[in-house]
VEXDREN-2710 file (C-alpha; in Angstrom, 1 decimal):
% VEXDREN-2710
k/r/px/py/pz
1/UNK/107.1/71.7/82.6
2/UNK/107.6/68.9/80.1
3/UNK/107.7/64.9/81.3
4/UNK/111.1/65.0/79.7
5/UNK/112.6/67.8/81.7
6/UNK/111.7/66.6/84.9
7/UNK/112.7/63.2/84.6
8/UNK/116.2/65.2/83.5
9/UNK/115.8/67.3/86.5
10/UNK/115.1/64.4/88.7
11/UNK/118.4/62.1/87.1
12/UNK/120.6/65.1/88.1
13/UNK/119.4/65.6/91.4
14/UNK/119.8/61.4/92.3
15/UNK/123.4/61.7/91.0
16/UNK/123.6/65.0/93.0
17/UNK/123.1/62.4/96.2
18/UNK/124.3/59.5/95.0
19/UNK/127.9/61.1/94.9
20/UNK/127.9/63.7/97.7
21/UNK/127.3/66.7/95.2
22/UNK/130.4/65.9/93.0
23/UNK/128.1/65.3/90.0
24/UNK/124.9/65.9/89.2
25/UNK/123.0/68.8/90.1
26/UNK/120.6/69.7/93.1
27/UNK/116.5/69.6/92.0
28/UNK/115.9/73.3/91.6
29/UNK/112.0/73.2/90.9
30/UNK/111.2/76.8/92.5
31/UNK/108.1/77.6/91.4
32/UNK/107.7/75.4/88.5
33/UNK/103.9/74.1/88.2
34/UNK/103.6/70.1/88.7
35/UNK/99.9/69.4/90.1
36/UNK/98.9/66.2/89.3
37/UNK/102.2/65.0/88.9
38/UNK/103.5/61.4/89.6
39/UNK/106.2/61.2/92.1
40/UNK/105.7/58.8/94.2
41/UNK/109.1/57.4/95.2
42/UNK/110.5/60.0/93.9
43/UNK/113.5/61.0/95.8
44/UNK/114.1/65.0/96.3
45/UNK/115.7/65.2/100.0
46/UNK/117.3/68.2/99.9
47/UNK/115.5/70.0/96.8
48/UNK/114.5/73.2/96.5
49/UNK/110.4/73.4/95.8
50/UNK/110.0/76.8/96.8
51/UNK/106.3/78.1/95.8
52/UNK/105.8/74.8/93.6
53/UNK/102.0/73.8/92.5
54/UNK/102.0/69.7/93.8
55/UNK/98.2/70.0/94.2
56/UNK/96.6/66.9/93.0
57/UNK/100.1/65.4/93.1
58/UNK/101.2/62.0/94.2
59/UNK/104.3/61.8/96.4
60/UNK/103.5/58.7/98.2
61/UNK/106.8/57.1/99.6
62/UNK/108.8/60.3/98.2
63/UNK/111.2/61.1/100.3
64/UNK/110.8/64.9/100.7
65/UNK/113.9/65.3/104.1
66/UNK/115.5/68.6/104.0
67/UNK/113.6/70.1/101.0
68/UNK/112.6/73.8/100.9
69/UNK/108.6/73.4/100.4
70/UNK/108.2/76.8/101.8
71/UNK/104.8/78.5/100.9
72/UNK/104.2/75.2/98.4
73/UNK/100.4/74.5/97.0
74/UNK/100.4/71.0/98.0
75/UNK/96.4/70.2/98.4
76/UNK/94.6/67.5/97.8
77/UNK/98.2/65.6/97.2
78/UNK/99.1/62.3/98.2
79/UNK/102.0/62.3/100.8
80/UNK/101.3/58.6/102.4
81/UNK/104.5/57.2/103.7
82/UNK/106.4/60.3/102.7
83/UNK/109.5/61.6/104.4
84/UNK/109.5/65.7/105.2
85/UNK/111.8/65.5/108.3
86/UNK/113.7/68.4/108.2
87/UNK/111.6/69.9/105.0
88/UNK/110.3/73.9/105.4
89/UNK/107.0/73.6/105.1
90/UNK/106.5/77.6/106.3
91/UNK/103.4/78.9/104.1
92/UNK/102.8/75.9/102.8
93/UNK/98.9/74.9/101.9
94/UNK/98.3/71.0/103.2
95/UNK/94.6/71.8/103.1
96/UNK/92.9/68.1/102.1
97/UNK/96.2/66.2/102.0
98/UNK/96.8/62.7/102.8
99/UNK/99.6/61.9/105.2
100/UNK/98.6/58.6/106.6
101/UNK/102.5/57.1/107.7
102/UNK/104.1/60.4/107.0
103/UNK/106.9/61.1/108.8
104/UNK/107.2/65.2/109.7
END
């Protein structure tokens, strides 16, 4: 996936929240390869990241509540201070990550 789509992507999903789904568009991002990706503060509550590659990714400080990560590739990514409260992380592969002040 382009820079340029995502950042589109990620604009439509904050205006999704920012106005209680009446514009914007929720973060589909299903299977869409992003290791190495910076997201870090990126916020994707609610998103749907089913089977995405985030290994080598950095999602410090993202906040990740409510998202579907099920059966995600997410080693060796940075989740410090992230938010997954609420996320399905069923199947997902955390082998090597770094949670220090995650909150699950």
């Amino acid at each position: 996936m382009q820079a340029k789509d995502l950042k589109s992507i990620l604009e439509a999903h904050a205006l999704f929240l920012d106005t209680s789904g009446r514009r914007g568009k929720i973060a589909n991002l299903r299977w869409v390869n992003l290791s190495g990706a910076d997201l870090s503060g990126a916020n994707l509550s609610g998103a749907n990241l089913r089977g995405v590659n985030l290994s080598g990714a950095d999602l410090s400080g993202a906040n990740l509540s409510g998202a579907n990560l099920r059966g995600a590739d997410l080693r060796w990514t940075d989740l410090n201070g992230a938010d997954l409260s609420r996320a399905n992380l069923s199947g997902a592969d955390l082998s090597y990550t770094s949670t220090v002040g995650t909150k699950f």
